[in-house]
N, C-alpha and C positions, 0 to 999 in steps of 0.2 A: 371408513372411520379409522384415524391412527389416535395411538396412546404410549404417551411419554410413561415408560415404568420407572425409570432414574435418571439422575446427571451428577455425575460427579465431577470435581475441578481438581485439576494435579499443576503442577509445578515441572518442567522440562529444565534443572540448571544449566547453566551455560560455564564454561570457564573464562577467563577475562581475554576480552579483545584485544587483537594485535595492536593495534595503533588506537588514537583518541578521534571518534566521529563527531566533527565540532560542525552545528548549525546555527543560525539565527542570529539577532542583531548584535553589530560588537562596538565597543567604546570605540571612536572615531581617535584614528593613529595609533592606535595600541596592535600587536599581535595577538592572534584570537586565542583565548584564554581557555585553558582546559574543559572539555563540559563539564557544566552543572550534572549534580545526580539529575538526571529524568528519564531513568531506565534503571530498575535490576540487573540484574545478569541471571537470566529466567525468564522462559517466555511461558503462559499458560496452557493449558494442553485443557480440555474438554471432551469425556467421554459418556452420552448418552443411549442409553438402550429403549427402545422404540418396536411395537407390535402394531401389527394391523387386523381388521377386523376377523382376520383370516384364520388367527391363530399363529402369521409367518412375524421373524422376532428379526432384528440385527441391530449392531449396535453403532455408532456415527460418532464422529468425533474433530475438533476444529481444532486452530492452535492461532495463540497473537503475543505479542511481545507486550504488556502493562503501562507502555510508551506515554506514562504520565503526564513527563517534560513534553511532549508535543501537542499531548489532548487540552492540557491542561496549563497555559504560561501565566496567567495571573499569579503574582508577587503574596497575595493572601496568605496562601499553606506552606507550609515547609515540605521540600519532596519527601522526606518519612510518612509525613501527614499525607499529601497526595496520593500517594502508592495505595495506602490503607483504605482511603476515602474511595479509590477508584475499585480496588478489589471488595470492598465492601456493596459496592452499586452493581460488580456481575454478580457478588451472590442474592444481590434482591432481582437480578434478572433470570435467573435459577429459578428463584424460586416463583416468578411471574410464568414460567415456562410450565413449570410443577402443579401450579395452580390454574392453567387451563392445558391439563394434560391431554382433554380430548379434545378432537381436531378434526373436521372433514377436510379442506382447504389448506396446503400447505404458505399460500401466499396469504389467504385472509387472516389465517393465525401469524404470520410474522408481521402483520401490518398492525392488529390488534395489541399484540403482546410489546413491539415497539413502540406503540404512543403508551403503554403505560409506564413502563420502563423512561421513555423520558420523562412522563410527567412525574416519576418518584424521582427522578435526577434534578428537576427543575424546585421542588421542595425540597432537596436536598443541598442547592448553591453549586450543583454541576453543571458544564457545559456542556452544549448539544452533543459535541463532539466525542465526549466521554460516553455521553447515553449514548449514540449509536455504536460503539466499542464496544459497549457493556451486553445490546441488542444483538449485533452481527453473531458475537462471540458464540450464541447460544443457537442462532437462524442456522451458521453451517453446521454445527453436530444434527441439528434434524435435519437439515436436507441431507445430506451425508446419507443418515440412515435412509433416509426416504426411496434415494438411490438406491441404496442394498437391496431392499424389500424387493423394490420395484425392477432390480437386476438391471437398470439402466444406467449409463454415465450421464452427468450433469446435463452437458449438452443436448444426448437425445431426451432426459426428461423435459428442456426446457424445449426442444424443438417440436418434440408429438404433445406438448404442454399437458405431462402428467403432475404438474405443482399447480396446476389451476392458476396460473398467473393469469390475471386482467389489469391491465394498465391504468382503465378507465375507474376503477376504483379508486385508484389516489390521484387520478387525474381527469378528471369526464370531458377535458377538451381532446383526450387518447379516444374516446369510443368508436372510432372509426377506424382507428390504429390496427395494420394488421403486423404481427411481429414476425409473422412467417414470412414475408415478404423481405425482409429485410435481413436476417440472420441467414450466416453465410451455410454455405449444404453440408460444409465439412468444419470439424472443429480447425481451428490454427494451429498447429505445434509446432512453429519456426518462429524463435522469436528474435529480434534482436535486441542486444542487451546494452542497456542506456548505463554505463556505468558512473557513477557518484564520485565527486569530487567536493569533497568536504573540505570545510574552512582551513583547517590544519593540514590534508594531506599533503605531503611531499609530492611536485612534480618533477624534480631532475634530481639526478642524484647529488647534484650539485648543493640541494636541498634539504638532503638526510649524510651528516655527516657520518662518516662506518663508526665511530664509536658509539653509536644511535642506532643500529643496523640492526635487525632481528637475525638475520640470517637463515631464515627457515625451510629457504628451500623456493619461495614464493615472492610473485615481485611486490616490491616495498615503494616507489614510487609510480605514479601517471607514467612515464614514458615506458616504464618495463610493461604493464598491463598494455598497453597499446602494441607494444610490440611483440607480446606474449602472446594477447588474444585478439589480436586483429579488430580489438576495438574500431568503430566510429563513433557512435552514439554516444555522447556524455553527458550527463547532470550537473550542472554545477554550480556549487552554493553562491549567493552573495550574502552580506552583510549588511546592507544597509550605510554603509560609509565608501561614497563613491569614488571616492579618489583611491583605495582601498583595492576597490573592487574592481576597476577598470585596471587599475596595474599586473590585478594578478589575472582578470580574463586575457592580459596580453599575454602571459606568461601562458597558460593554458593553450591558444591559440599559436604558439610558435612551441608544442608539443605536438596538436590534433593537425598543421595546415598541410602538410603532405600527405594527410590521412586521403582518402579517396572518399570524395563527397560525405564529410564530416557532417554528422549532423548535434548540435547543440542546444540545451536547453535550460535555460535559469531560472534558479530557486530561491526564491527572499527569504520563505516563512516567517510571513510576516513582520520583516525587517523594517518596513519604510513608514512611518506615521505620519508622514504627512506625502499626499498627493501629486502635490506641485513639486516636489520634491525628487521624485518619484518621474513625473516628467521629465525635467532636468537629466535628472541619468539616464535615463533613454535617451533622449537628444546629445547628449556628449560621449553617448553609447557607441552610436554611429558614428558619431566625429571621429571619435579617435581610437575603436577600433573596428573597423569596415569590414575586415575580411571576416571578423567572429561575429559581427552583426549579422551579417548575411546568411550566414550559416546557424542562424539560430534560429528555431522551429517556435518556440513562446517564451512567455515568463509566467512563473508558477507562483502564485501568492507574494505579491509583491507588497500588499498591505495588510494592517490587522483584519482580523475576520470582523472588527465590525465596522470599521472604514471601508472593508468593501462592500458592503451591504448598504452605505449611507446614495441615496437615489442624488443627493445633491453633486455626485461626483460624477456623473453620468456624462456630462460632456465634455469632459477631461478624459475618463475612460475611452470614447470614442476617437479625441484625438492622438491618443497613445495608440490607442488598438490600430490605426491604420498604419502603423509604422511597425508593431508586433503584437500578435496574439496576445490574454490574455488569459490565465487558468485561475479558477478558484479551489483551495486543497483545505487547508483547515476552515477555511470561510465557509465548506460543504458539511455543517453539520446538522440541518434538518431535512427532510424529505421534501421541501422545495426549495430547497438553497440555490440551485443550480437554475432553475427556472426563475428566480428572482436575483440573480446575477445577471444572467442570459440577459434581461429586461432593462439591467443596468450597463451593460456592452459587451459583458464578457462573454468569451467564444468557448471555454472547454471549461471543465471540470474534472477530474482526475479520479478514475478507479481505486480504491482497497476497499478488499475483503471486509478490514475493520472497520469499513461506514456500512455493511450490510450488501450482501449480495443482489439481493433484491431492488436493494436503490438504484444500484448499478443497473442493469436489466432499465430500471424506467428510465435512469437517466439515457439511457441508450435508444429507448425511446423519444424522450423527449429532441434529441440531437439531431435525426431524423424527419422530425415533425417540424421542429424550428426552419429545418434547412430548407424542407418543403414550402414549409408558411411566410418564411421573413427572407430568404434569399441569403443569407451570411453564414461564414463557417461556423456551424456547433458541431464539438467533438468529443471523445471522452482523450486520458491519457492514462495509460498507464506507472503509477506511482510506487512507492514501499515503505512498509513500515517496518526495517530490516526483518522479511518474509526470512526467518532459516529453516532448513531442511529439517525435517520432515512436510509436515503437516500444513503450516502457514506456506510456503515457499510453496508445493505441491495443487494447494488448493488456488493458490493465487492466479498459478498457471494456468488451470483449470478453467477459472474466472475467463482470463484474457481471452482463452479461446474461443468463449460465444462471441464473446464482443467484441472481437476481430481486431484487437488491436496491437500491432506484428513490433514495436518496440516496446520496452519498459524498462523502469530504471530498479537498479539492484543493489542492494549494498551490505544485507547481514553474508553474502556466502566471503566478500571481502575484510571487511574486518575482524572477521571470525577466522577458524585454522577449520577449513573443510569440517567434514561431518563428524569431527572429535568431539561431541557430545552424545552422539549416539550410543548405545551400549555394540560389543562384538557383534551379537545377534541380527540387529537390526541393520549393521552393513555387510550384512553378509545376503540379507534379504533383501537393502538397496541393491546391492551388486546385480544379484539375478533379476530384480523386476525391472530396474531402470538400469541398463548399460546405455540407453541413450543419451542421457540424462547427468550422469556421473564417468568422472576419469580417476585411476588408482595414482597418488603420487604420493612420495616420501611415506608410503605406508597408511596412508588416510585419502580418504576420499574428497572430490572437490568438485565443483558444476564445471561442466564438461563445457567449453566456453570454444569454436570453433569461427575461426573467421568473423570475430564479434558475434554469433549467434548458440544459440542451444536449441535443441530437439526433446521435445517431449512427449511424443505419442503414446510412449509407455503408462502414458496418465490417466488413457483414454480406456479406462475400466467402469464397470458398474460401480462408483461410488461420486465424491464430490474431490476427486485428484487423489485419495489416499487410498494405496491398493493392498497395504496390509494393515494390521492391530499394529501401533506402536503398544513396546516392551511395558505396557503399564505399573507393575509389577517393580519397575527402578523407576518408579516418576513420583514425586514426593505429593502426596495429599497434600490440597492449599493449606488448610489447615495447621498441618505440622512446618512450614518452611519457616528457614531461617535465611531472611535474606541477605544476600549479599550483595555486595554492589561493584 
């Protein structure tokens, strides 16, 4: 038997981002216009204390950016209004957490306390998306501690399955499903880093004229990061304006084409509203540019979350998908979203933390069991919802390791100046826990990025990827913050 004795919610501020990270649909011929607010500058930090029947105590704790603008794009709220509406729905999942504090089951209590939490979202005019934000937030501070207790890392808890995971719970066509069979012997910690190419970034310096130049020490366009960190892997946004979009995947493409088996992958968020459309760019995708077709691994949310959910698109879907993959990311907002995409053609769905650990895990199963049952690729991908260091970045890693999935894309350690939000303390304690993990430059620390890859075994401790307290003590009670933007 475990027992939540508290949870509290802090505030980690941030300082403001080097550059502007510009996603999502843009006015056709126009240059992509500054982001909209849909982010703070602050990402949430969650610390709960958790006993077991034992009388043994430790305390757990998660972290997620408030990432509104992406939970949330309906034109209804003002982001002031949004931010408030969405911190408003973790502290009703707080206190859903508080209110069934006792717990034998660490999977049956996150599956319980996440249908209620949506259904107070879905009475409230929230999207799923947000409810599982609002869910995951509170799932990794108890597994976290659960970990503690239990003196196991995530991994070996979920591999000698001390969280009581059953699949067939939220899925009875799983009952047969063995999960040991399938998770790898050793966790992953080699990752390679799929790095983000936002709407606005400069790719040549031809791009970023020097009166524009941060100068800090750190590279400021696509072709320095590639050449800095031995990039392949890239992300990179479209807009939904395909004349637009194909000029600058050319541009992108005559950065990454001498890279050494370059691999590529495109991001609508939900840019395209209509289908046919949507087809179209794909077919003149390939036309006209071949070499970065070839070289792309999918496309990541290419329609609204609920155009891709509509079954009448199905054989459209299909004939896209034979030409490229397709991922579902914000369209992944309920516990069968991905199994009812899967149905409608699409091949992967895309991990964060912030849809719930545990999703992950079954959809990991379900990918598995499709491939077995229907013959076609189903996969996961790894996503971000700029994860920064500490606690979200740490724990994400964490994630990918069960789930074996050896790229992922990144993007809060770049637009950010390394771990300059941390207090002295706390990099003094990154320094000795993770040197794998982290490099010292210009006096601040930064993800240690080697031949496009990073090394995280230093993770691999009894918790859920966080191996010490963050400095709570300078992290501002939600309550008291004054946001900033």
């Amino acid at each position: 038997m475990w027992h939540i004795e508290s949870i509290d919610v802090f505030v980690r501020e941030l300082p403001p981002d080097r550059g502007s990270f510009v996603i999502g649909r843009q006015k056709s011929g126009t240059s992509p216009a500054p982001p909209r607010k849909r982010r703070p500058r602050g990402f949430l930090v969650v610390r709960l204390e958790l006993a077991d029947d034992k009388g043994n105590r430790s305390w757990g704790v998660s972290g997620d950016r408030p990432s509104f603008g992406w939970l949330d794009k309906r034109p209804g709220y003002p982001p002031e209004q949004k931010l408030q509406r969405l911190l408003t729905l973790v502290g009703s999942a707080r206190n859903v957490y508080l209110n069934h504090s006792r717990f034998v089951s660490p999977f049956q209590q996150v599956l319980v306390n996440a249908a209620e939490v949506a259904g107070i979202g879905r009475g409230t005019d929230h999207e799923d998306l947000s409810c599982s934000f609002a869910s995951a937030l509170l799932e990794r501070a108890m597994l976290d501690a659960v970990c503690r207790i239990q003196k196991l890392s995530i991994f070996e808890a979920v591999r000698q399955n001390k969280l009581d995971f059953t699949p067939q719970s939220a899925f009875p066509e799983l009952r047969n499903f063995r999960l040991q069979h399938f998770l790898p012997q050793r966790p992953l910690t080699t990752f390679n880093i799929r790095h983000t190419v936002g709407l606005a970034d400069p790719l040549t310096r031809s791009d970023l004229p020097e009166s524009e130049r941060l100068n800090d020490g750190e590279p400021e366009t696509l072709e320095e990061y590639v050449a800095r960190d031995g990039l392949r892997y890239l992300k990179v946004k479209i807009s939904g304006d395909p004349d637009a979009d194909l000029a600058r995947l050319g541009k992108v493409w005559n950065v990454i084409a001498r890279t050494n088996q370059p691999v590529i992958t495109l991001d609508g968020n939900e840019s395209f509203q209509d289908i046919d459309a949507f087809a179209r760019f794909v077919e003149t995708f390939e036309e006209k540019q071949l070499g970065l077709f070839q070289h792309t691994a999918f496309i990541e949310q290419p329609l609204t979350r609920t155009l891709t959910h509509e079954s009448a698109t199905a054989k459209t879907v299909a004939t896209i998908s034979k030409k490229k993959l397709l991922v579902i990311d914000e369209a992944d907002g309920t516990l069968h979203s991905f199994r009812d995409a899967f149905q409608i053609g699409y091949s992967g769905t895309s991990h964060k933390n912030c849809k719930g650990f545990f999703k992950s895990l079954l959809n990991f199963c379900l990918t598995r069991d499709f491939e077995t049952k229907h013959g076609r690729a189903a996969f996961q991908t790894g996503e971000d919802l700029s994860n920064m260091p500490l606690v979200p970045l740490h724990q994400d890693f964490a994630a990918l390791g069960i789930l074996g999935i050896d790229h992922c894309e990144r993007n809060g350690h770049h637009y950010s100046f390394g771990l300059q939000h941390l207090t002295d303390t706390e990099k003094q304690l990154t320094k000795r826990h993770h040197p794998d993990l982290y490099v010292e430059r210009h006096g601040n620390l930064f993800l240690n990025i080697q031949n496009g890859q990073v090394r995280c075994g230093s993770l691999q401790k009894a918790a859920f990827g966080v191996v010490f307290e963050p400095d709570f003590n300078n992290l501002t009670p939600l309550k008291d913050w004054d946001v900033k933007w």
